[in-house]
N, C-alpha and C positions, 0 to 999 in steps of 0.2 A: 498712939494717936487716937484711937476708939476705943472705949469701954464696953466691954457687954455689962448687959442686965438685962435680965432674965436667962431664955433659951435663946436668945441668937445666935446664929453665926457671922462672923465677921471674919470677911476675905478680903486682902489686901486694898483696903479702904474702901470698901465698897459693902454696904450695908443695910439691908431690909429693916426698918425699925417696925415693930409690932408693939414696941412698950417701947420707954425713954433710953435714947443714947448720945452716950458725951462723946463731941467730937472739937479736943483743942478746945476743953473746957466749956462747950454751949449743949447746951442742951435739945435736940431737937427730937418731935414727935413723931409718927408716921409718914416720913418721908424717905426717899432716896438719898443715901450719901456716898456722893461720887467722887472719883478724885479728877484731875484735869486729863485724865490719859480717857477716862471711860467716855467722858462730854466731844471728847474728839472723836472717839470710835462712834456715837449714837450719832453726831453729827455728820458724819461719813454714812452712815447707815440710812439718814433722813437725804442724803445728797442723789446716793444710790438710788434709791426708791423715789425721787422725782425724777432722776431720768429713765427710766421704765415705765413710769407713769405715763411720759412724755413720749417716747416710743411708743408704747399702748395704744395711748392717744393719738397718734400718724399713722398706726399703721390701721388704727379701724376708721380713719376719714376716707381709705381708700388712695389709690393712683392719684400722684399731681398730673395733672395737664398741663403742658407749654401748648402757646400758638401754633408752633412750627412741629406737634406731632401726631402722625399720620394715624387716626383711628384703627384701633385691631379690626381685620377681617382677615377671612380666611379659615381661622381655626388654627386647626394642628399642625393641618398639615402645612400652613404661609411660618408658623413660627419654626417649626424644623428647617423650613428653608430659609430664613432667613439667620437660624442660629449654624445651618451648615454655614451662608454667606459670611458669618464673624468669623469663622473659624478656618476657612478659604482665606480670608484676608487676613488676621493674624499670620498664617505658613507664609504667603507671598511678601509680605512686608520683613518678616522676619529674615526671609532670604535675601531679598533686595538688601537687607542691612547689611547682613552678612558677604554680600558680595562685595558691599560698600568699604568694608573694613578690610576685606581681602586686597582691593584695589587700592587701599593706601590714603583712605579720606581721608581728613583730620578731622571732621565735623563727628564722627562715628568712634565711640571708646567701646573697647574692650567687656568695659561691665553692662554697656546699655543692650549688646549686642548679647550675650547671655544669657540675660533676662529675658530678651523677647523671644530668643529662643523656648527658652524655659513655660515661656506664656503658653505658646504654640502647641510647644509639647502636649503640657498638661489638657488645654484644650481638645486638642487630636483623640487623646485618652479619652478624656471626658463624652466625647461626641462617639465614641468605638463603645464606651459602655453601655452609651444610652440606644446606640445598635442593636449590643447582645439581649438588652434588656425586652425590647421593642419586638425581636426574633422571638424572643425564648415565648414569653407573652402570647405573638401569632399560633407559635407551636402547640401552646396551651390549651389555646383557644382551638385550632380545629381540630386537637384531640377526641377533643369534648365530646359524649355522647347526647344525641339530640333528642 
């Protein structure tokens, strides 16, 4: 398919031209010779890199605003309480399901109710770590000499 000439290499169709090479009989100059597999991979690669771009670009515009939400106050301490209150309501929802499934609903399946279990769970965990973490931290800190 490609000819060298000069010092090139030439790898499975794909070709740095520094001097002249024939490809399928044309002759072409310092150009790229690609096959149809590489133009789909760069293509893939140019698709990649605009939505990163695009992310990029939302995530430095900052927080959306809705109408309907309520300005952060408080601090730390209103968002701990409020990610304990997700996490309170995940357990209690999940049990209500679970109860629901227990008593023979038909609206309530098997796989919805494991899942939310599973939500719960991991949650619970997640909100225990960010305990230990918060504890250990305090400890740190009034170790510290002053």
């Amino acid at each position: 398919m490609l000819e060298k000439q000069g010092d090139l290499p030439l790898d499975a169709g794909v070709a740095v031209a520094d001097s002249w090479v024939h490809c399928a009989g044309v002759k072409v100059s310092r150009f790229w010779t690609l096959d149809k597999m590489a133009i789909q991979n760069i293509s893939a690669i140019e698709n990649m890199l605009s939505q990163m771009r695009a992310v990029a670009q939302a995530a430095s515009a900052g927080p959306v605003r809705t109408p309907n939400m309520v300005p952060d106050s408080g601090g730390f301490a209103a968002e701990l309480a409020r990610s304990l209150g997700r996490v309170a309501e995940m357990q209690n929802s999940s049990a209500a399901q679970t109860r629901a499934f227990q008593a023979g609903d038909a609206d309530v399946s098997l796989n919805n109710v494991m899942i939310d279990m599973q939500k719960a769970g991991i949650a619970f965990q997640a909100t225990v770590q960010v305990r230990n973490r918060l504890v250990a931290a305090y400890q740190e800190i009034a170790s510290m000499a002053v």
